[in-house]
N, C-alpha and C positions, 0 to 999 in steps of 0.2 A: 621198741617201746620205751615211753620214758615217764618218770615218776614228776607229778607236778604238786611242789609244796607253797602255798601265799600264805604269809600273814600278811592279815587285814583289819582294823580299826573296825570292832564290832556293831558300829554302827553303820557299816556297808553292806554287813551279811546281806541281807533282802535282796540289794540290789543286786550284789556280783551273782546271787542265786539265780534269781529269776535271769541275767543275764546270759549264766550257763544251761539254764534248761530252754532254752534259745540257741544250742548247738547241738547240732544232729547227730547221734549216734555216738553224743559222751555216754562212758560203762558206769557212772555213779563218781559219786564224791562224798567225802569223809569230812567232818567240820567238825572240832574240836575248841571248846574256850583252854586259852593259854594265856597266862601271864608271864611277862620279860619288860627287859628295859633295853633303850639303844644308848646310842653316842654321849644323848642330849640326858641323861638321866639325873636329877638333883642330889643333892648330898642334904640334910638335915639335921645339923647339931653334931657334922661330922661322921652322919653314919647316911645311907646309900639312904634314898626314899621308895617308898611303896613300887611293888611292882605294876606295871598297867594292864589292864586286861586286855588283850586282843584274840582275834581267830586266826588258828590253822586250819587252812582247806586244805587237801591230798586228795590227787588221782593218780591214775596210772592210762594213760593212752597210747597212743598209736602215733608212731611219730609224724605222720601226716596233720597230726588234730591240733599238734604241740603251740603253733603261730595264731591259728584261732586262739583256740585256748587263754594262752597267756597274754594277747591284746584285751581278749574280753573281762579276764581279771584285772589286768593294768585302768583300760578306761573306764571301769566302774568300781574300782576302789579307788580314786586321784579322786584328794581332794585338795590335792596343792598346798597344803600343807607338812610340816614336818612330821615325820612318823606316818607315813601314811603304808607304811609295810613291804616287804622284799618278795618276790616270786623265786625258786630255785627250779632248777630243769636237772633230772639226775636218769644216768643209761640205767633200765633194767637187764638184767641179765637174762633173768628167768622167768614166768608167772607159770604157775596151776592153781587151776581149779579144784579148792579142795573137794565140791561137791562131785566130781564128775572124774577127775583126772586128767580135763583138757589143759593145753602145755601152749603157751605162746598169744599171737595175738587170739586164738581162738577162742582164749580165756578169759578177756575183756568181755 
């Protein structure tokens, strides 16, 4: 199983949504507004400028789903331009279900 985290330039949410509920048998995803800055971040009067807002998505799937997945976020968040957001792919060790006690992919 592997953990999949995107930030995305909020003005993509819609798409990469509707994008992923367009793949079979994702278990759900998490979408959070977050603010950060990257590379390219301004300085202002010597001091760092405003943070920007962007989204975190998270899932957790099935390493089978992982290449869908993160294509279907990639091509529907590019907008070719700078900032356009990172995907990360991380091993789960573990999952349960807190409601139930199921352990593994059973738990997705």
């Amino acid at each position: 199983m592997k953990q999949i985290t995107a930030y995305i330039k909020t003005n993509m949410l819609q798409k990469v949504t509707l994008a992923l509920h367009g793949i079979e048998d994702i278990s759900g995803v998490t979408v959070c507004d977050v603010k950060g800055f990257g590379r390219t971040h301004e300085r202002k009067d010597g001091n760092y400028s405003d943070y920007h807002p962007h989204i975190k998505i998270e899932m957790i799937c099935a390493d089978g789903q992982v290449e869908q997945i993160v294509k279907t976020i990639q091509e529907n968040a590019h907008t070719g331009l700078r900032g356009d957001g990172k995907i990360s792919i991380i091993e789960i060790e573990q999952l349960i279900r807190i409601s139930n006690g199921e352990g593994g992919e059973s738990a997705l």
